[in-house]
C-alpha positions as CSV (number, residue, x, y, z in Angstrom):
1,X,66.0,161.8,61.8
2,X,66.3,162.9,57.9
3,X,63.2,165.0,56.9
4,X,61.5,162.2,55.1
5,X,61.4,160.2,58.2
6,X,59.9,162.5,60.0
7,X,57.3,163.0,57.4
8,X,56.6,159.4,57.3
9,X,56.3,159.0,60.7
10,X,53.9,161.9,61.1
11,X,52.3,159.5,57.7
12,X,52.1,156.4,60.0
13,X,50.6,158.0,63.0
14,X,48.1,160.5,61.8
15,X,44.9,159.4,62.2
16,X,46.2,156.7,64.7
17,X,45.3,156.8,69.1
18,X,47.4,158.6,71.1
19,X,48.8,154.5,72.7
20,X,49.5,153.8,68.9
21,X,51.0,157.0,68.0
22,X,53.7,156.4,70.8
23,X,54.2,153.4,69.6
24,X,54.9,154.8,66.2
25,X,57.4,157.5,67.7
26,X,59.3,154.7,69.9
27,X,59.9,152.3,66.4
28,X,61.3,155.5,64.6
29,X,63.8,156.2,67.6
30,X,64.4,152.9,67.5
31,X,64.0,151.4,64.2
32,X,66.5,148.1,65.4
33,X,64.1,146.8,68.5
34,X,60.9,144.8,67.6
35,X,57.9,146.3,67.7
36,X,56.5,144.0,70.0
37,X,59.3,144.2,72.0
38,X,58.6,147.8,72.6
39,X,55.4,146.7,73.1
40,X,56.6,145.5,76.2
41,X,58.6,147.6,77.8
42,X,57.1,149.6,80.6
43,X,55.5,153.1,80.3
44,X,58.0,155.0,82.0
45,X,61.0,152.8,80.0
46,X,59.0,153.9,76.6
47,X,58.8,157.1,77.6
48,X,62.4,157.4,78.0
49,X,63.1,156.2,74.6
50,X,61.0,159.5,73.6
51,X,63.0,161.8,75.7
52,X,65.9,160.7,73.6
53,X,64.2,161.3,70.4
54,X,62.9,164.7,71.9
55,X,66.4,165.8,72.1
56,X,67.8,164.5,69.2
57,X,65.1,166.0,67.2
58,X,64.5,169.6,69.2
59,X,66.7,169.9,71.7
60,X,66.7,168.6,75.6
61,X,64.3,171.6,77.0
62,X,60.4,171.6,76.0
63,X,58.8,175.0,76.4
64,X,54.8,174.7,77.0
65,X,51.7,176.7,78.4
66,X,49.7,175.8,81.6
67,X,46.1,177.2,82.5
68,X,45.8,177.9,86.3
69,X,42.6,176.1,87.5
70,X,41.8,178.9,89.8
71,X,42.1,182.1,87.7
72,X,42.8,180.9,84.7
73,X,45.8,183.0,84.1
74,X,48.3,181.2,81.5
75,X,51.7,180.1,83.0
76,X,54.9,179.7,80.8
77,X,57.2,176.9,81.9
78,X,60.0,174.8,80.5
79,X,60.5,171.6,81.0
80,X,64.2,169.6,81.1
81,X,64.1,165.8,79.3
82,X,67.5,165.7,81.5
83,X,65.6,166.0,84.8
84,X,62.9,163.6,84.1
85,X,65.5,161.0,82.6
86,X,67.2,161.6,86.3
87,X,63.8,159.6,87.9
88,X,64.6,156.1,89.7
89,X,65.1,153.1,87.4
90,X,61.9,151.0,86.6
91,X,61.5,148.2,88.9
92,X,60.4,145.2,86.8
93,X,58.8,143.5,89.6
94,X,57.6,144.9,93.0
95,X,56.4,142.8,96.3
96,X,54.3,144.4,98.2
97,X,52.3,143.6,101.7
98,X,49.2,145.1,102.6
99,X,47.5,144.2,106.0
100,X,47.7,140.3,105.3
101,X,47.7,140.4,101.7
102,X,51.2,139.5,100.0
103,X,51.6,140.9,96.4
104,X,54.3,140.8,93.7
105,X,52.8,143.1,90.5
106,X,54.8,144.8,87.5
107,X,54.6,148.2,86.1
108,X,52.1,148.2,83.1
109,X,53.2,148.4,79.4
110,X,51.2,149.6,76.2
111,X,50.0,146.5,75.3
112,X,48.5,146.4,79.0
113,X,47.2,149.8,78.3
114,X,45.8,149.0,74.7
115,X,43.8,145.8,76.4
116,X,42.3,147.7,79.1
117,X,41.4,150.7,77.0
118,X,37.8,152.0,78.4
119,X,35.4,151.4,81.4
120,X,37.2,149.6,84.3
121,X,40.7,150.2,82.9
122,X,42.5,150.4,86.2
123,X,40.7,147.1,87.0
124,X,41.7,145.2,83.9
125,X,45.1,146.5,84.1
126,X,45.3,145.2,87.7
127,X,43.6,141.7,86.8
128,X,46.8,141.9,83.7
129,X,49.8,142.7,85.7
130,X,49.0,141.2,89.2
131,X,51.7,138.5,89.2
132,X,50.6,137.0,92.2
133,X,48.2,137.8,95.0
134,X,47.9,136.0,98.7
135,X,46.3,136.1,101.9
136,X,47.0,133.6,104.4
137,X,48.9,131.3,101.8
138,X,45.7,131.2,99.5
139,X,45.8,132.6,96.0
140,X,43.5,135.4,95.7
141,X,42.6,136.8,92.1
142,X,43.1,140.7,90.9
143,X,39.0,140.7,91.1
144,X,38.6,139.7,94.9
145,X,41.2,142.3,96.4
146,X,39.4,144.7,99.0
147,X,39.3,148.2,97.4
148,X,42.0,149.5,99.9
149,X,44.6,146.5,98.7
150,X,44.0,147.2,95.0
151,X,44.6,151.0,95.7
152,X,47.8,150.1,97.4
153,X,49.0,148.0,94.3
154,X,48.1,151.0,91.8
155,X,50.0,153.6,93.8
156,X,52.9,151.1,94.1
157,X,52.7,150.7,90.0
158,X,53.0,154.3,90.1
159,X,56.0,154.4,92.3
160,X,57.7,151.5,90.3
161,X,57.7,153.3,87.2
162,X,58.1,157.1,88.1
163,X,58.5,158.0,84.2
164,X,55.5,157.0,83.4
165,X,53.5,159.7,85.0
166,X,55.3,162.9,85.5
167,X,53.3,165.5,87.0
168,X,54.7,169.1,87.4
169,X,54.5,170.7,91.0
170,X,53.1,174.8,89.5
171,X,52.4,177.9,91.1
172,X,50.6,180.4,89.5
173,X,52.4,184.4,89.7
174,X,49.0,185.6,89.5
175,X,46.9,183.7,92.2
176,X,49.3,181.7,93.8
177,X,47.4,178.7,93.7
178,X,49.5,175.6,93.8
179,X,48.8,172.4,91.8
180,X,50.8,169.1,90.0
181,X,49.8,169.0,86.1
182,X,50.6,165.9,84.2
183,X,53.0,166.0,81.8
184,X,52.8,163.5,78.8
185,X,56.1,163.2,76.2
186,X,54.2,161.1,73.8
187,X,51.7,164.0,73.2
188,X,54.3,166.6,73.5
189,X,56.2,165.3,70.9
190,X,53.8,164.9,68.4
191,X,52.2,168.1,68.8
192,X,56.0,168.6,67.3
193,X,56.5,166.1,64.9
194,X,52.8,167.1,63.6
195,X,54.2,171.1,63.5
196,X,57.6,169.8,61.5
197,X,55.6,167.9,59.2
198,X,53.5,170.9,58.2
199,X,56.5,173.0,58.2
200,X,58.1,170.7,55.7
201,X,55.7,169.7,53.4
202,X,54.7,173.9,53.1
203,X,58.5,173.8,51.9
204,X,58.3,171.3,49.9
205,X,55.2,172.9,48.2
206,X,56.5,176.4,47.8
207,X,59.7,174.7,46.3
208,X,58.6,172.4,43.9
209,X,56.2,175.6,42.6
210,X,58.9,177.2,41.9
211,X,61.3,175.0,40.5
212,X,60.0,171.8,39.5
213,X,62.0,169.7,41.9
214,X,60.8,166.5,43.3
215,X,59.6,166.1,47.2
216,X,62.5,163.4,47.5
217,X,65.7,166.7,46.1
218,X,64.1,169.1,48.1
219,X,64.1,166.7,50.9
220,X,67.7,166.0,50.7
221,X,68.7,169.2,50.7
222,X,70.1,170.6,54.2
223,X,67.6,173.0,56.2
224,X,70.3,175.7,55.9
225,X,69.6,175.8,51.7
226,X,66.1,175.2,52.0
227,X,65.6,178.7,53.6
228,X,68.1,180.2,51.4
229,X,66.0,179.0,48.2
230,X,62.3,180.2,50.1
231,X,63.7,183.6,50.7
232,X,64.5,183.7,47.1
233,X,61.1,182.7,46.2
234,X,59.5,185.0,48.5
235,X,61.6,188.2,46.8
């Protein structure tokens, strides 16, 4: 991505929910696809798209902080977009049989996500991708499931789409203490794209001071000569 698009995506999405600001990260890696049609893809699918865009922008390994939940104590890790990409496909549609129940569901999208945004979310996202739902050859609605059966057909969302919910297996060096942390690209990525944003207008800013050029020259100009021109200015 050219400087200006990043800028303008960090324009697009500031402001914006975390759902809609993936959104907005998925169109700029891939400015060719609809956005409803990205709409539709499945979490973990999306996700993947940002991986790519992670690692065209910054590289394929993502350095972060964790906070153990015993002591406290503040745990460096890196993270490897190749590893996660290595997950198990997304299956679009998944049968499943619990006790006498027969179910075929499919992994949930953003536009699942968006409509079930709030109290009951796990419910409405049920009710929106249950595909089908029997028990003794009579249709039986996301709503009426026994507690256990819906349960079952969460977990096996979660299994279907592995991407779309990473959690990290850490150990603390202080402590000890063992726990899984989720790990979400979309934010991630922002956090980044919001950093390289400020980072770019700050040059833009310094250089235009000092020159008089316009946001759209200084822009265009490589990363390499930018530098070269701020340590001028600084002297």
């Amino acid at each position: 991505m050219a400087p200006s698009a990043i800028l303008e995506v960090w324009e697009r999405g500031a402001g914006r929910t975390p759902l809609e600001r993936a959104l907005e990260l998925a169109a700029a890696a891939s400015p060719d696809t609809p956005r409803g049609a990205l709409s539709d893809l499945p979490i973990g699918r999306r996700d993947a798209v940002l991986y790519a865009l992670r690692t065209r922008l910054f590289g394929p390994e993502m350095a972060g902080l964790a906070a153990c939940p015993r002591c406290d104590g503040r745990i460096e890790l890196t993270v490897n977009a190749a590893d996660l990409l290595a997950a198990p496909a997304v299956e679009s549609e998944v049968d499943l049989q619990v006790a006498d129940y027969e179910l075929r569901f499919r992994p949930p999208n953003s536009q699942d996500l968006r409509e079930a945004a709030g109290d009951g979310a796990a419910t409405a996202i049920l009710r929106r991708c249950l595909i089908r739902g029997e028990c003794g050859g009579v249709a039986v609605a996301a709503d009426a499931l026994p507690a256990e059966v819906k349960d079952a057909v969460m977990e096996g969302m979660a299994k279907a789409d592995p991407l779309a919910d990473v959690q990290l297996a850490l150990t603390c060096p202080f402590c000890e203490h063992r726990w899984r942390a989720g790990f979400d690209i979309a934010s991630f990525l922002w956090s980044e794209i919001e950093a390289a944003a400020a980072r770019l207008l700050y040059e833009v800013h310094r250089l235009a001071s000092a020159y008089g050029w316009s946001e759209r020259e200084i822009l265009g100009l490589s990363a390499a000569r930018r530098q070269s021109y701020l340590a001028m200015v600084g002297e």
